[in-house]
N, C-alpha and C positions, 0 to 999 in steps of 0.2 A: 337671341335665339341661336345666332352662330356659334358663341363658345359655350352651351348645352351642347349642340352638336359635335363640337370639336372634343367636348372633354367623353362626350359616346365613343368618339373614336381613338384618341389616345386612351382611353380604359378597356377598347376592343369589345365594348356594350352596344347591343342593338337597342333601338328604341321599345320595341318589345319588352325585351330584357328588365329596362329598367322602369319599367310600367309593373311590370312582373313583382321588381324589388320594391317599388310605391305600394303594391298592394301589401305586400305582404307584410312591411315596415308601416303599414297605415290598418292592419289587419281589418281590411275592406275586401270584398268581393267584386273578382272583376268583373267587367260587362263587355267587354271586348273578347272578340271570337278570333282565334288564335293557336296555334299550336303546342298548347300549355305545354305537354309532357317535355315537346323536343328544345323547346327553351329554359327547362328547368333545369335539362339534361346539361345545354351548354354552360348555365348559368354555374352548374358546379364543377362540373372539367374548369373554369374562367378562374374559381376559388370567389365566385362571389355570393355563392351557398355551400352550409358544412351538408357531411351526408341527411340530416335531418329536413333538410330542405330551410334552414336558417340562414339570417345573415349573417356575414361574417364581418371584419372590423373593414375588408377592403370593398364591404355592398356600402358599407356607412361612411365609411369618407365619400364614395361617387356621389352617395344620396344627399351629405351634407355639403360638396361643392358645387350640387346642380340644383341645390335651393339657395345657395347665395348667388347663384346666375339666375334663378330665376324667385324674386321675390314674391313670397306668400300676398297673397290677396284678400280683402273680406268682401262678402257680402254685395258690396256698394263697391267696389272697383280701388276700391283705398289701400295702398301699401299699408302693412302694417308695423309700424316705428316701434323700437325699442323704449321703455321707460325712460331712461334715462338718455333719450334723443335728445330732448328740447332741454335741458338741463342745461349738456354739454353743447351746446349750436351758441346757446346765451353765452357762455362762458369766450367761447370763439369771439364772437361780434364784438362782446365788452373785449377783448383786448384791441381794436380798432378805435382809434380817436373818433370823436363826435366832433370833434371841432370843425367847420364849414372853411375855414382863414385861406385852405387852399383855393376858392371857389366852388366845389364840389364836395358833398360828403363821402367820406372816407368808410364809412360805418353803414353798410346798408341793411334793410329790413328784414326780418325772420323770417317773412313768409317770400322774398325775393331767395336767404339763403337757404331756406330747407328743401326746394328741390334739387339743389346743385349739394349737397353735402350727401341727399340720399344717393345721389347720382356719383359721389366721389369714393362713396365705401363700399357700392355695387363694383366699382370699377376696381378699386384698389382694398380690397377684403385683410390684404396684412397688416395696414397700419392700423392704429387704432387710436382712440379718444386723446391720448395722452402724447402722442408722438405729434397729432396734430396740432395742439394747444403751443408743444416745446417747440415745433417748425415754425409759426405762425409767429411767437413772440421774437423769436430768434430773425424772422421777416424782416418784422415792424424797428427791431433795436437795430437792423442794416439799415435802418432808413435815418437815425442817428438826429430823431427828430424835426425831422423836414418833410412832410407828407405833400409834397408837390407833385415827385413824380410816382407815390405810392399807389398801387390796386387797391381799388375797393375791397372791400370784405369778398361779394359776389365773384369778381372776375380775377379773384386770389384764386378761391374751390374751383371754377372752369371758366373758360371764355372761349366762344367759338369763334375763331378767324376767317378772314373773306374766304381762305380756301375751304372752308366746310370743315374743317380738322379742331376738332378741339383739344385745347392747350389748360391743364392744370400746375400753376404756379407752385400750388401747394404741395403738388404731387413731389415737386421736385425737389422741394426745401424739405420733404419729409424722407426722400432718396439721399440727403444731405447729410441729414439727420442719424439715419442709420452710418452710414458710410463714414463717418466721425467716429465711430464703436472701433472701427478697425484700425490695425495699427497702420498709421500711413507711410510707405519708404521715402527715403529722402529723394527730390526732384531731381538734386542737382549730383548726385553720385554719376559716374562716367562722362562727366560734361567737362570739358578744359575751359579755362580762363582765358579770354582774349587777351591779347598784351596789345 
């Protein structure tokens, strides 16, 4: 709920406002009593309606970064997953060995990884299906076949620490990930050689 509210105010949107832009974008009638006229007003001074009283592509980006903060719901209180969720989550898990040889499995269970992975794309919306598969493999071949001191599948996507902070392994081999795209300067430019 805090960065909906945060992204209300770096957009300089009242809650009103984008109640205003929900309806309008959901072409539903509202039922909240309010000062229609003088927020419709600000709404297009803002540029987040043309004069027709429409959206404009900057009402759609707010509208679409404050439904990835705050995920759709059905009926029964259930997120609702994208098709090809559980497709990609399998695909994740099998690159984790099954093997037990360390004492512990390495590999753990769908319904242990699916609410930490919804919890990981809620959190982190830029990466995607494919960056996580290539961080993850890329994990696993650091570990050069010795899964003694490897994370689990689970405490890869999040692990929450005695300090209450939780810590994404994943997050960061996927910050890695990208950050390899870029050209990297050399370390050792302006650095002299001991003698």
């Amino acid at each position: 709920m805090k960065e909906l509210f945060q992204l209300f105010r770096d957009n300089n949107l009242t809650p009103n406002g984008y109640y205003i832009l929900h309806c309008i974008e959901n072409k539903i009638e509202m039922d909240l009593s309010l000062a229609y006229g003088t927020e419709i007003h600000k709404l297009k001074l803002q540029g987040f309606l043309d004069d027709k009283s429409s959206l404009t592509d900057k009402s759609i980006k707010v509208i679409t970064d404050a439904a990835r903060l705050d995920p759709v719901k059905t009926k029964g209180g259930k997120e609702v997953i994208p098709s090809d969720f559980k497709d990609n989550l399998l695909k994740f898990r099998n690159l984790f060995p099954s093997t037990v040889d360390v004492g512990r499995p390495v590999r753990s269970t769908v319904k242990d990884l699916e609410p930490r992975m919804l919890w990981f794309f809620r959190s982190y919306p830029d990466y995607t299906w494919e960056m996580v598969l290539s961080a993850t493999a890329k994990y696993l071949e650091s570990q050069n076949g010795d899964y003694r001191y490897c994370m689990t599948a689970a405490y890869f996507i999040k692990k929450d620490d005695k300090n209450r902070s939780t810590l994404s392994t994943l997050a960061t081999w996927c910050e890695a990930e990208n950050d390899e795209e870029k050209p990297q300067a050399n370390p050792f430019v302006g650095f002299n050689r001991l003698v």
